[in-house]
C-alpha positions as CSV (number, residue, x, y, z in Angstrom):
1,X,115.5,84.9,105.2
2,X,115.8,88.2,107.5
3,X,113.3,89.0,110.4
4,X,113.6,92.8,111.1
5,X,112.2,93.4,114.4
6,X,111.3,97.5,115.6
7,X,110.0,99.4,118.6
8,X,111.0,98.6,121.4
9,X,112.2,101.8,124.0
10,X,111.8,103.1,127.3
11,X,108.0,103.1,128.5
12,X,106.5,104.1,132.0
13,X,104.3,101.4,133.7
14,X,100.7,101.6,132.3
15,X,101.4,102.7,129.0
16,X,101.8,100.7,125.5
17,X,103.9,99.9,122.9
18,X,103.9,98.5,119.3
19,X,106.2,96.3,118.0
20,X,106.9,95.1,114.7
21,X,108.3,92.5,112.8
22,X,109.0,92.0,109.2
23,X,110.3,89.1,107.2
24,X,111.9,88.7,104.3
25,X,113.9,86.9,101.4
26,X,113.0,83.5,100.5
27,X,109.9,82.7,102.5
28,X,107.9,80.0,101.0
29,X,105.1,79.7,102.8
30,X,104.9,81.8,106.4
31,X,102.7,79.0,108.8
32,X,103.1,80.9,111.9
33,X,104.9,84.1,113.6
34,X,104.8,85.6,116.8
35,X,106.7,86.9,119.8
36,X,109.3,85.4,122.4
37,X,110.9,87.5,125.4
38,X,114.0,86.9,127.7
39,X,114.1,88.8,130.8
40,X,117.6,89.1,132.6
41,X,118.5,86.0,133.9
42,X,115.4,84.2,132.8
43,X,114.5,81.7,129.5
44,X,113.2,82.9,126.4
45,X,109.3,82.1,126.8
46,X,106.4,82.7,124.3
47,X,104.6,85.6,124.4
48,X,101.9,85.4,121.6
49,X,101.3,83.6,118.1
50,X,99.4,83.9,115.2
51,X,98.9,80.8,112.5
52,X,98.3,81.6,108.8
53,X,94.5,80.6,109.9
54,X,94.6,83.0,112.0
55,X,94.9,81.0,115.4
56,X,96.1,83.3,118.2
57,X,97.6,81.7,121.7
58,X,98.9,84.3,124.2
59,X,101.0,83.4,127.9
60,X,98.6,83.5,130.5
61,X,100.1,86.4,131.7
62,X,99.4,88.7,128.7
63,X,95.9,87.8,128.1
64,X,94.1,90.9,127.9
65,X,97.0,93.5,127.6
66,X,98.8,92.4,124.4
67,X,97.3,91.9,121.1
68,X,99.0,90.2,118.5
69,X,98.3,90.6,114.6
70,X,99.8,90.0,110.8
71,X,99.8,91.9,108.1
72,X,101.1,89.4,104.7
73,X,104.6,89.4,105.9
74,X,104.8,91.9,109.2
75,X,103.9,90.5,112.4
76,X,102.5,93.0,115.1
77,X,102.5,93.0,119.0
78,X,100.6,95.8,120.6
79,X,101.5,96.0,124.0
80,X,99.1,97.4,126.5
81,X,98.5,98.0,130.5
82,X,102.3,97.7,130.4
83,X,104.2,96.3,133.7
84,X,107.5,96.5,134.8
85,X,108.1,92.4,134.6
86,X,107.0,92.9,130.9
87,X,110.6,94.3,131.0
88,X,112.9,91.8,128.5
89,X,114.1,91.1,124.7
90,X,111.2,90.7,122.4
91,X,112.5,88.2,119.5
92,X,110.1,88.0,116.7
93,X,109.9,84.2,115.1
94,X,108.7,82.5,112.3
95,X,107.5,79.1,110.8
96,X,108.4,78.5,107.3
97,X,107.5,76.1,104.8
98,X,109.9,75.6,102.8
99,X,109.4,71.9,101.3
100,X,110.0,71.4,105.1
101,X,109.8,73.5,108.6
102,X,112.3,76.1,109.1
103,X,112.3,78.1,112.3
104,X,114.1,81.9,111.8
105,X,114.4,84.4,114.7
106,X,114.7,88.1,114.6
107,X,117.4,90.1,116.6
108,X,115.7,91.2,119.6
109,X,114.3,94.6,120.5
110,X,114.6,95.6,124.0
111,X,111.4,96.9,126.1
112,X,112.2,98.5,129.3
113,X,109.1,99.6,131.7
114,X,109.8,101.9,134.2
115,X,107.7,101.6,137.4
């Protein structure tokens, strides 16, 4: 299984980005994807997720700005209103289920916003 994880780059403050995140290889059944970010010298915390029914949970302190979505196996994070603390690694992770759970991560794309 290979998560494949595009778009970060260099954005001003106030602006928007789109990330994306495709998976592949043996998936089985996909139960849940979304988006993680480490900031220098912080822990990786959840940004947004999406269930296969469609359930979407977002950190308190994206609500309103990012929007995430799937598309069969591509998960999407549109990135509004952009801030300067938004600045980290976006990992892209997934659920699988495989005869049992399997958790898979994706690289990391950087997102830099510039104030």
């Amino acid at each position: 299984v290979q998560l494949q994880a595009s778009g970060g780059g260099l954005v001003q403050a106030g602006g928007s980005r789109r990330l994306s995140c495709s998976v592949s290889g043996s998936i089985g059944s996909i139960t849940l994807m979304g988006w993680y970010r480490q900031a220098p010298e912080r822990q990786r915390e959840l940004v947004a997720t999406i269930t296969d029914g469609g359930s979407l949970n977002y950190a308190d302190d994206v609500k309103g700005r990012f929007i995430i979505s799937r598309d069969k196996n591509t998960v999407y994070l549109q990135m509004n209103d952009l801030k300067p603390e938004d600045t980290a690694v976006y990992y892209c992770h997934t659920r699988l289920l495989v005869g049992i759970f399997r958790h898979y991560w994706g690289q990391g794309t950087l997102v830099t916003v510039s104030s």
